[in-house]
C-alpha positions, 0 to 999 in steps of 0.5 A, spaced: 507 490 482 502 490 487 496 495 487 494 498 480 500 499 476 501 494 471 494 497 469 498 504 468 503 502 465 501 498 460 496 504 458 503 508 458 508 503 453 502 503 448 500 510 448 507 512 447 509 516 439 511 511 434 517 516 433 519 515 439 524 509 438 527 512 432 530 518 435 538 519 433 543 523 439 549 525 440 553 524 446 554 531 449 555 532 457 549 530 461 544 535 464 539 535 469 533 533 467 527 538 467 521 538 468 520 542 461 525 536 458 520 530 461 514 533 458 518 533 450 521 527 451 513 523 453 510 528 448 503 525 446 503 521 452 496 521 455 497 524 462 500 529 465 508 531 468 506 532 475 513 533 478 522 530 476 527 529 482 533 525 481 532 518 482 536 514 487 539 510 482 545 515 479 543 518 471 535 517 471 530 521 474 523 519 477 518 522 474 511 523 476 505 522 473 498 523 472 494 518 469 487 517 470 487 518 476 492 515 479 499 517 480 504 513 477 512 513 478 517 512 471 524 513 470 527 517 465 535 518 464 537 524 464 537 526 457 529 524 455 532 518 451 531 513 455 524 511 459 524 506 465 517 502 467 517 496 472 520 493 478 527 497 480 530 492 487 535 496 491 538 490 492 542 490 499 535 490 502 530 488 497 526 493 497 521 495 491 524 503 490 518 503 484 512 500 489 514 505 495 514 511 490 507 508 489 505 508 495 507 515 497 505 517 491 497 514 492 495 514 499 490 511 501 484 515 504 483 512 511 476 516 512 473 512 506 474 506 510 468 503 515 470 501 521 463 498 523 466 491 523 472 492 525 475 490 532 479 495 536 486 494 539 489 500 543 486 507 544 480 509 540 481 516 540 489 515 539 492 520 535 495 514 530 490 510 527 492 504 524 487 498 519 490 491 519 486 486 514 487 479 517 485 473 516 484 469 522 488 462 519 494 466 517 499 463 521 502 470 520 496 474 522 496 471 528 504 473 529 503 480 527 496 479 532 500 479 538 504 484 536 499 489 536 498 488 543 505 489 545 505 495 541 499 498 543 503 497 551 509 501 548 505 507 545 498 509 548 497 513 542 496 508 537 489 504 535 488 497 530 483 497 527 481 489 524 478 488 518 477 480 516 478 478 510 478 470 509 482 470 502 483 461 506 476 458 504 476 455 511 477 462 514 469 464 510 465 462 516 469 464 521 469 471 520 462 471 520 462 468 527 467 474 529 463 479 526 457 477 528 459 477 535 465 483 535 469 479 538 476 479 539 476 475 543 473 469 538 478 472 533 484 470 538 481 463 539 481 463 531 488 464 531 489 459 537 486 454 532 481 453 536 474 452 533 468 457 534 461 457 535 457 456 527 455 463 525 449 467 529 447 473 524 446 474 516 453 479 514 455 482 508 461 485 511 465 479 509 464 481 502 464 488 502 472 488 506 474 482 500 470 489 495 475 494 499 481 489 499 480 488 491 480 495 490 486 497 495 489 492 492 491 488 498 493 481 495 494 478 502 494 478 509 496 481 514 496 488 511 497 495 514 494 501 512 498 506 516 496 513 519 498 517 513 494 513 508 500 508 506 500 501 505 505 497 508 504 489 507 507 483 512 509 482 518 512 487 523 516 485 529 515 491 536 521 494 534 520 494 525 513 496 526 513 502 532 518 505 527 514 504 521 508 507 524 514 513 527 515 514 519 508 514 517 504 518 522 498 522 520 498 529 518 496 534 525 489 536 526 487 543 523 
């Protein structure tokens, strides 16, 4: 799973009490799970029951909790019996139920981000600020790319802000050109194929965006990092991206 969450999970299947896998029970009628239940059963658990709502698949509940400092979704069946760590797929769309809990659960902090390197798209002041890690030989970076500008058409309200991540070697020396110049335009020209000018400053903004990607968790490009701190990874057609950036607003101003 992406982000940090094997960390967590591993942290928690080993933290679990030696008598828990020896429990003995009695059919009886089952019961709502309530957060006083979800405490016993993960007793001597090291973190802290937040919250427990049913969860989509029917008879198990998700749990929220504390670990660390981060947020971390398990699943329990309804009588705190039964603890479920991973992947769970809704099959008909092949989503990761447990990874988009995670992204809900932990969202990224946007004001944290520089942006001094970035190329902008859109309307700086816009409501609705979006980060896009790219990387300028991505053939799906340069798709989503020319979204982006059709989407910034559509909606007035919306800004991109690039970072360069060159995760492809050849990428590396690229990045710097466009950086050291702030060029949307020799980006473009990179997801053209064209070639580019050798670098004209000395940068460590490649590093520090490939340490801020290591430490989101972003593996690969391109990635969103939508208003309300949510992570979102691949392509967007127009339609698929307006609606999830519809989906993920920021909070109104205070």
């Amino acid at each position: 799973m992406r982000l940090a969450l094997p960390l967590f999970l591993f942290i928690l299947l080993n933290s679990l009490p030696a008598y828990a896998a020896g429990s003995s029970h009695q059919q009886t009628e089952p019961q709502p799970l309530t957060k006083a239940a979800a405490i016993e059963a993960l007793r001597g658990i090291q973190g802290e029951v937040l919250s427990v709502e049913p969860a989509e698949i029917p008879g198990l509940y998700l749990v929220t909790m504390k670990m660390q400092d981060k947020n971390v979704p398990i699943y329990l069946d309804g009588d705190g019996l039964y603890l479920f760590t991973g992947n769970i797929i809704r099959i008909k769309d092949r989503k990761n139920l447990t990874e988009e809990h995670y992204q809900r659960l932990n969202p990224v902090d946007t004001t944290n981000i520089p942006l001094d390197d970035a190329l902008t798209l859109g309307n700086p002041d816009a409501t609705q600020q979006i980060v896009v890690f790219t990387d300028p030989h991505c053939p799906y970076c340069s798709k989503l790319h020319k979204v982006l500008h059709e989407a910034v058409k559509a909606n007035p309200d919306l800004a991109f802000h690039t970072k360069l991540i060159p995760l492809k070697k050849s990428s590396k020396k690229i990045s710097q050109t466009i950086i050291c110049n702030k060029s949307m335009e020799q980006l473009e020209m990179a997801f053209a194929g064209q070639s580019l000018p050798e670098p004209s400053c000395e940068t460590d903004a490649i590093e520090e965006n490939l340490k801020l990607a290591q430490k989101l968790g972003i593996r690969g490009t391109p990635t969103l990092i939508l208003p309300n701190g949510k992570i979102s990874p691949g392509y967007r057609s127009l339609d698929e991206l307006l609606k999830l950036i519809g989906e993920n607003q920021a909070a109104p101003a205070k």
